[in-house]
BAZA-657509 format. One record per residue: residue number from 1; residue in one letter; x, y, z of N, C-alpha, C, O, CB in turn. Coordinates in steps of 0.001 Angstrom, whole numbers, padded with zeros to 6 digits. Glycine has a CB too. Layout:
N
    k  r      nxx      nyy      nzz     caxx     cayy     cazz      cxx      cyy      czz      oxx      oyy      ozz     cbxx     cbyy     cbzz
  NUM  a        X        Y        Z        X        Y        Z        X        Y        Z        X        Y        Z        X        Y        Z
...
***
This chain:
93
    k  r      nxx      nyy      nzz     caxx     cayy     cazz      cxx      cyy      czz      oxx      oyy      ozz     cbxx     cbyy     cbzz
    1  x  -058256  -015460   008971  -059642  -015742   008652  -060524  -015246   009771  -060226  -015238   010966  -059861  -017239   008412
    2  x  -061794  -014779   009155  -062374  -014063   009689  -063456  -015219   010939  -063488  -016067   010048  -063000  -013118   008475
    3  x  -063991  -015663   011703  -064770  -016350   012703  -066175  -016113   012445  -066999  -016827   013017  -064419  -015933   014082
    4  x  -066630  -015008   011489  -067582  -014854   011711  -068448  -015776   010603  -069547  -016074   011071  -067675  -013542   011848
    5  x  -068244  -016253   009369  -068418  -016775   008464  -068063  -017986   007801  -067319  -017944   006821  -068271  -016163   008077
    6  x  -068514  -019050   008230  -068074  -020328   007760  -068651  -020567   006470  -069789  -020235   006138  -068407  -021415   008683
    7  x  -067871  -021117   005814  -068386  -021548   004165  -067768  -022835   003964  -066617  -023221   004169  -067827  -020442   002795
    8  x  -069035  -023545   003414  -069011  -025105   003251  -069180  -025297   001991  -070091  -024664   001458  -070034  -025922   003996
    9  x  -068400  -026169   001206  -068300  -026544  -000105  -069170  -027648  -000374  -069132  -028812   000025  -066988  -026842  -000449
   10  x  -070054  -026976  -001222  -071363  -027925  -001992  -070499  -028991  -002768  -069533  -028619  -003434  -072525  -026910  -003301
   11  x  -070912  -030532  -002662  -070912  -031530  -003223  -069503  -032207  -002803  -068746  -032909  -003473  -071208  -031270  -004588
   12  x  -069378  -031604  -001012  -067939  -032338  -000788  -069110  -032756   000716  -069958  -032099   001319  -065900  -031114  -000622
   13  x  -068728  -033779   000811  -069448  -034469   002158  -068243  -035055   002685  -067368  -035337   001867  -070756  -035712   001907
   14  x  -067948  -035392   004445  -067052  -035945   005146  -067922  -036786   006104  -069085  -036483   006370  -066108  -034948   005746
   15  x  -067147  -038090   006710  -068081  -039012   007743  -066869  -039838   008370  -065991  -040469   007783  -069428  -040160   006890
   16  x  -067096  -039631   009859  -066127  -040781   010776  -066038  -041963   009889  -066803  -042422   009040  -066851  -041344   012384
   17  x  -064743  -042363   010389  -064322  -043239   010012  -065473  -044831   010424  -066002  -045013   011521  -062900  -043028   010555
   18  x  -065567  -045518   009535  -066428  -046742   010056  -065948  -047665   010982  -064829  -048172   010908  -066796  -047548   009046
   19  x  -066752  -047891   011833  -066324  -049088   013306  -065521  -050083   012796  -065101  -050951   013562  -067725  -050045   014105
   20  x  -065298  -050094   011870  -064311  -051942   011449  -063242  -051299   010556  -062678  -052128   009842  -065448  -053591   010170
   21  x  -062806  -050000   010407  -062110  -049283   009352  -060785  -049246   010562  -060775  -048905   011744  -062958  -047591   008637
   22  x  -059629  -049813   009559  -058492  -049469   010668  -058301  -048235   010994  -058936  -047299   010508  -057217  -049848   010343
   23  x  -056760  -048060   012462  -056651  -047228   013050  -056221  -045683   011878  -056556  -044502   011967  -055724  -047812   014127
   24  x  -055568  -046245   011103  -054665  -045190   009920  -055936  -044770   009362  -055652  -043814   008641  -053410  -045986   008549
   25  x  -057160  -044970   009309  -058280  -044449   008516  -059083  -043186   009574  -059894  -043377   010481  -059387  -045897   008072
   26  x  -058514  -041894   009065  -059112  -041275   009663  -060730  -040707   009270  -061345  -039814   009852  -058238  -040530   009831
   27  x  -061070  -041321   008393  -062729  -040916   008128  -062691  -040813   006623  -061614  -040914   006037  -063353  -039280   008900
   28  x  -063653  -040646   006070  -064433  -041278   004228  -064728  -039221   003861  -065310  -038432   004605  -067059  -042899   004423
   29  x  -064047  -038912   002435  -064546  -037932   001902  -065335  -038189   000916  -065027  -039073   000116  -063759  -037194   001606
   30  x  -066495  -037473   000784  -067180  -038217  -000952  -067224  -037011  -001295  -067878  -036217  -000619  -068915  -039199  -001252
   31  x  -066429  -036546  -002599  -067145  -035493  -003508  -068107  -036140  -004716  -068207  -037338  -004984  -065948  -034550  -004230
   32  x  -068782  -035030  -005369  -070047  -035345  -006353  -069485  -033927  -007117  -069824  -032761  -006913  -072023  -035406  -005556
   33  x  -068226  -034635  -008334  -068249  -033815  -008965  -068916  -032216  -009476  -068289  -031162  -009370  -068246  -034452  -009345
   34  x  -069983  -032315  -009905  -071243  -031625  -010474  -071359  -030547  -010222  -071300  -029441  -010760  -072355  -032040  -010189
   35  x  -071749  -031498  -008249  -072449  -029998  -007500  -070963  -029185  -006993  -070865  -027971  -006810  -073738  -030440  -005717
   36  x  -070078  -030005  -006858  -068550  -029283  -006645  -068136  -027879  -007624  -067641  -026805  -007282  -067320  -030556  -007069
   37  x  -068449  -028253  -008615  -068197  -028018  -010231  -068881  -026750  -009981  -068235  -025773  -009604  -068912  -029177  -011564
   38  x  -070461  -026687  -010211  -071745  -025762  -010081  -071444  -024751  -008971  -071635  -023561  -009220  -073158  -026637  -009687
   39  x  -070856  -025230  -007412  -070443  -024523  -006515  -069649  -023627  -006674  -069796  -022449  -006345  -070103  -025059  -005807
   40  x  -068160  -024437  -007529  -066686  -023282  -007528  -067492  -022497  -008775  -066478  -021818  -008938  -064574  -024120  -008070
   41  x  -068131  -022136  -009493  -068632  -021383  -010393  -069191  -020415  -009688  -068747  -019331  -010065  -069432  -021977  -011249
   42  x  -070003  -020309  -008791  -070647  -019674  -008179  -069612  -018554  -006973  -069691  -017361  -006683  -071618  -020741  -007681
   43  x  -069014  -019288  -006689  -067460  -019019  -005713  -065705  -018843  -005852  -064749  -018802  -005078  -067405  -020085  -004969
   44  x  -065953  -018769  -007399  -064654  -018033  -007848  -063437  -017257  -006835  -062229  -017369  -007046  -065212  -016950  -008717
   45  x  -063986  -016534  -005814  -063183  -015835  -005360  -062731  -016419  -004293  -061873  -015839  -003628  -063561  -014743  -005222
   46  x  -063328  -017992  -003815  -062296  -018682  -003057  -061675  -019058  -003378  -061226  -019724  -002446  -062342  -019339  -002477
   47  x  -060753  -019327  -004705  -060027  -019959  -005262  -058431  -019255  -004750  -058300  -018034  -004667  -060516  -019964  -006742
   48  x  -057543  -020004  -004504  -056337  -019136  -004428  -055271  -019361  -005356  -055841  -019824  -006343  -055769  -019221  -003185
   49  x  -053924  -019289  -005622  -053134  -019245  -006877  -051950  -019839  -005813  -051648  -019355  -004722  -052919  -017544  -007862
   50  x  -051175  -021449  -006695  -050113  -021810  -006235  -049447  -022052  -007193  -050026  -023060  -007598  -050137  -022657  -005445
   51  x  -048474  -021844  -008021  -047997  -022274  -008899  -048201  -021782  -010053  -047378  -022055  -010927  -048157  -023209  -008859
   52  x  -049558  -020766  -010442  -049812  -020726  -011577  -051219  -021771  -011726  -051602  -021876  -012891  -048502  -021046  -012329
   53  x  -052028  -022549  -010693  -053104  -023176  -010390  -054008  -022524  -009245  -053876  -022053  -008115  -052694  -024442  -010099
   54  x  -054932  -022755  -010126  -056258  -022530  -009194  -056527  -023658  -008162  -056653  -024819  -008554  -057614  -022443  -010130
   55  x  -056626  -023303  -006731  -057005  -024445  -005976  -058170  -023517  -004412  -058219  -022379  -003945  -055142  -025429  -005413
   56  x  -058925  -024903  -004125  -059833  -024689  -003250  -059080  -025179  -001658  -058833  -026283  -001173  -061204  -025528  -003779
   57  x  -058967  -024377  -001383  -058060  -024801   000483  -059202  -025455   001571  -060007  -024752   002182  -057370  -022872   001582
   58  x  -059130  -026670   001670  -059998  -027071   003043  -059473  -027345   004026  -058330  -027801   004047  -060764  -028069   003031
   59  x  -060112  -027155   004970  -059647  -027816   006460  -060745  -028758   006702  -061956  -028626   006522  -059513  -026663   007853
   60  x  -059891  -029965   007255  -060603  -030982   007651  -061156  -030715   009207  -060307  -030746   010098  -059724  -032223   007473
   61  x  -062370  -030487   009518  -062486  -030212   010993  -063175  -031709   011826  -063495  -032818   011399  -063600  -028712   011169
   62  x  -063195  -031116   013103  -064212  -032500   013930  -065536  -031733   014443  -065308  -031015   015417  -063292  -033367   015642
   63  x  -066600  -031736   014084  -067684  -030900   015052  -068326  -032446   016257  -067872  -033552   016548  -069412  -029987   013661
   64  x  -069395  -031764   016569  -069989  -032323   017446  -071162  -033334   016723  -071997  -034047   017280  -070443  -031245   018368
   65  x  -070907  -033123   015280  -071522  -034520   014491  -070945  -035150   013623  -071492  -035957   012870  -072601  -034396   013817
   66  x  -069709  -034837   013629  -068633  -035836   012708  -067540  -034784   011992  -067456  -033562   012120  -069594  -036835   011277
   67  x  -066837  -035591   011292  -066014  -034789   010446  -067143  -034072   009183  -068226  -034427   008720  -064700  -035883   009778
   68  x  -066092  -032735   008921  -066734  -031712   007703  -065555  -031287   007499  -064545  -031207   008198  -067917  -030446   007984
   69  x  -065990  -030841   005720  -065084  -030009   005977  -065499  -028240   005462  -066455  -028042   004713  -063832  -030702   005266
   70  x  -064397  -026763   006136  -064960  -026080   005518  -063327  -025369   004906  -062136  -025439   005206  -066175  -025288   006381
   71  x  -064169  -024716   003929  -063178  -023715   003083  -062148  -022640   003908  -062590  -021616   004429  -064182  -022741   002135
   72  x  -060930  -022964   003946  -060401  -022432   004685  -059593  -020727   004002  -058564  -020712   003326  -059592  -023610   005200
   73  x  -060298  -019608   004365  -060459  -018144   003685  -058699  -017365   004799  -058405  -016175   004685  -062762  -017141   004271
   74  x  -058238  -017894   005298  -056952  -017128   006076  -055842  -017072   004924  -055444  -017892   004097  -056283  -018088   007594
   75  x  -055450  -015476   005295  -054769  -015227   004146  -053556  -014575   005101  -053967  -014017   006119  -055613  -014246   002895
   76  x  -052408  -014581   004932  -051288  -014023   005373  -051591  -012485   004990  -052121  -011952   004015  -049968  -014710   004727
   77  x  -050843  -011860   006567  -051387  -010434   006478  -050193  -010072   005251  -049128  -010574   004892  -051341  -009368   008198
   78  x  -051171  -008717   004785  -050296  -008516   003203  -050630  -008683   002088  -050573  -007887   001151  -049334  -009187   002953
   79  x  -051096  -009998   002119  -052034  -010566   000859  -053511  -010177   000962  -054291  -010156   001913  -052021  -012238   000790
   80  x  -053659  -009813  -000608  -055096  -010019  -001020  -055701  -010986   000105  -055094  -011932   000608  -055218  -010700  -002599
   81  x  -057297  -010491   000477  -058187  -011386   000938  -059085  -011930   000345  -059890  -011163  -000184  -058663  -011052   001708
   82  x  -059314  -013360   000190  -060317  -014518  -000071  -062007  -013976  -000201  -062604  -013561   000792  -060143  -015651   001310
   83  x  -062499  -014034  -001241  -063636  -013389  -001029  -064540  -013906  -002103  -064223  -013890  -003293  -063454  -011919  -001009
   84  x  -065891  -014453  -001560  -066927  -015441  -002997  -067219  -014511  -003928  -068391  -014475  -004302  -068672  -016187  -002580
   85  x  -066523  -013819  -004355  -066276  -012866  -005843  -067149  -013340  -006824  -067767  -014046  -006027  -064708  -012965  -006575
   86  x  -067546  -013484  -007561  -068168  -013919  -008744  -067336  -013538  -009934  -067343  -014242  -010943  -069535  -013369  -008846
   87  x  -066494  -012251  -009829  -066068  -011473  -010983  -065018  -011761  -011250  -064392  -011018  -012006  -066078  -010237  -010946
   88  x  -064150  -013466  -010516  -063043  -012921  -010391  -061911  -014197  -011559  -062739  -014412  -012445  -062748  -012760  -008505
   89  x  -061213  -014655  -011783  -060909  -015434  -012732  -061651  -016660  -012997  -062303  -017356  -012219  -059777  -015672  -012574
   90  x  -061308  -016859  -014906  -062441  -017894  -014901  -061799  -019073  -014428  -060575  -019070  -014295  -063150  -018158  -016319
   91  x  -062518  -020145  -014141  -062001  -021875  -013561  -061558  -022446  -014782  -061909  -022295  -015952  -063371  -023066  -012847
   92  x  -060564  -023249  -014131  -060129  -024066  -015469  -060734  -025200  -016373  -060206  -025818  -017297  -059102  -024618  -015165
   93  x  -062025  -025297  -015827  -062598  -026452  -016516  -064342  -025652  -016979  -065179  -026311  -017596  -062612  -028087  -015216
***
Protein backbone atom coordinates (compact mmCIF):
# COMPACT_ATOMS: atom_id res chain seq x y z
CA UNK A 1 0.00 0.00 0.00
CA UNK A 2 0.75 3.05 -1.23
CA UNK A 3 1.45 6.09 1.99
CA UNK A 4 0.40 8.55 0.00
CA UNK A 5 -3.44 8.14 0.16
CA UNK A 6 -5.53 7.30 3.02
CA UNK A 7 -9.17 6.34 2.45
CA UNK A 8 -11.74 6.35 5.15
CA UNK A 9 -14.96 4.48 4.96
CA UNK A 10 -18.13 6.66 5.09
CA UNK A 11 -20.65 5.54 7.77
CA UNK A 12 -18.03 3.45 9.82
CA UNK A 13 -17.03 5.64 12.93
CA UNK A 14 -14.44 4.21 15.78
CA UNK A 15 -14.00 5.76 19.60
CA UNK A 16 -11.65 4.74 22.70
CA UNK A 17 -12.82 2.58 24.67
CA UNK A 18 -15.05 4.30 27.64
CA UNK A 19 -13.38 5.04 31.21
CA UNK A 20 -15.57 2.32 33.05
CA UNK A 21 -15.40 -0.21 29.91
CA UNK A 22 -13.23 -3.22 30.94
CA UNK A 23 -9.64 -4.02 30.18
CA UNK A 24 -10.68 -6.72 27.10
CA UNK A 25 -12.67 -3.70 25.53
CA UNK A 26 -10.55 -2.28 23.17
CA UNK A 27 -12.83 0.67 21.88
CA UNK A 28 -16.78 1.00 20.30
CA UNK A 29 -17.24 0.64 16.26
CA UNK A 30 -20.59 2.19 15.02
CA UNK A 31 -21.47 1.57 11.44
CA UNK A 32 -24.70 3.41 9.80
CA UNK A 33 -25.60 1.00 7.39
CA UNK A 34 -26.83 3.53 4.54
CA UNK A 35 -24.00 5.75 4.35
CA UNK A 36 -21.72 2.40 4.40
CA UNK A 37 -24.01 1.03 1.67
CA UNK A 38 -24.01 4.61 -0.53
CA UNK A 39 -20.06 4.62 0.09
CA UNK A 40 -19.13 0.86 -1.19
CA UNK A 41 -21.28 1.93 -4.32
CA UNK A 42 -19.31 4.68 -4.99
CA UNK A 43 -15.94 2.52 -4.21
CA UNK A 44 -16.37 -0.73 -5.84
CA UNK A 45 -12.83 -1.14 -6.55
CA UNK A 46 -11.92 -1.48 -2.91
CA UNK A 47 -13.61 -4.43 -2.60
CA UNK A 48 -11.35 -7.58 -2.67
CA UNK A 49 -12.41 -11.40 -3.44
CA UNK A 50 -12.07 -14.25 -0.65
CA UNK A 51 -13.82 -17.14 -1.28
CA UNK A 52 -15.92 -16.16 -4.01
CA UNK A 53 -17.10 -12.87 -1.55
CA UNK A 54 -16.83 -9.46 -1.82
CA UNK A 55 -15.26 -7.88 1.29
CA UNK A 56 -14.01 -4.36 2.53
CA UNK A 57 -10.39 -4.85 4.45
CA UNK A 58 -9.91 -2.39 7.48
CA UNK A 59 -7.29 -1.69 9.72
CA UNK A 60 -8.04 -0.67 13.00
CA UNK A 61 -5.52 2.24 13.69
CA UNK A 62 -4.67 4.62 16.92
CA UNK A 63 -4.12 8.39 15.75
CA UNK A 64 -3.52 11.21 17.92
CA UNK A 65 -7.46 11.53 18.42
CA UNK A 66 -8.61 8.13 19.00
CA UNK A 67 -9.18 5.02 17.24
CA UNK A 68 -10.30 5.07 13.21
CA UNK A 69 -10.43 3.11 11.04
CA UNK A 70 -9.00 3.17 7.35
CA UNK A 71 -9.38 0.90 4.28
CA UNK A 72 -6.57 -1.10 4.08
CA UNK A 73 -5.48 -1.01 -0.19
CA UNK A 74 -1.91 -3.48 0.26
CA UNK A 75 -1.95 -6.00 -2.13
CA UNK A 76 0.73 -8.79 -2.38
CA UNK A 77 3.25 -8.05 -5.07
CA UNK A 78 1.74 -9.97 -8.18
CA UNK A 79 -1.69 -9.25 -7.55
CA UNK A 80 -3.99 -6.91 -9.13
CA UNK A 81 -3.98 -3.48 -7.26
CA UNK A 82 -6.92 -2.05 -5.10
CA UNK A 83 -8.27 0.87 -6.79
CA UNK A 84 -11.89 3.18 -6.11
CA UNK A 85 -12.88 1.87 -9.64
CA UNK A 86 -16.38 2.64 -10.16
CA UNK A 87 -16.46 0.14 -13.19
CA UNK A 88 -15.65 -2.64 -11.41
CA UNK A 89 -18.05 -5.61 -10.08
CA UNK A 90 -21.46 -5.06 -8.99
CA UNK A 91 -22.01 -5.38 -4.82
CA UNK A 92 -23.99 -7.94 -3.60
CA UNK A 93 -26.73 -6.14 -2.14
Amino acid sequence: MSNKEKIYPKGVMCFDKHEKAPDFVVGTVVITPNDLIDWLKDNKGLLTDYNGKKQLKLQLKKGDKGLYAEVDTWVPSGKQSISPDVNSDPLPF
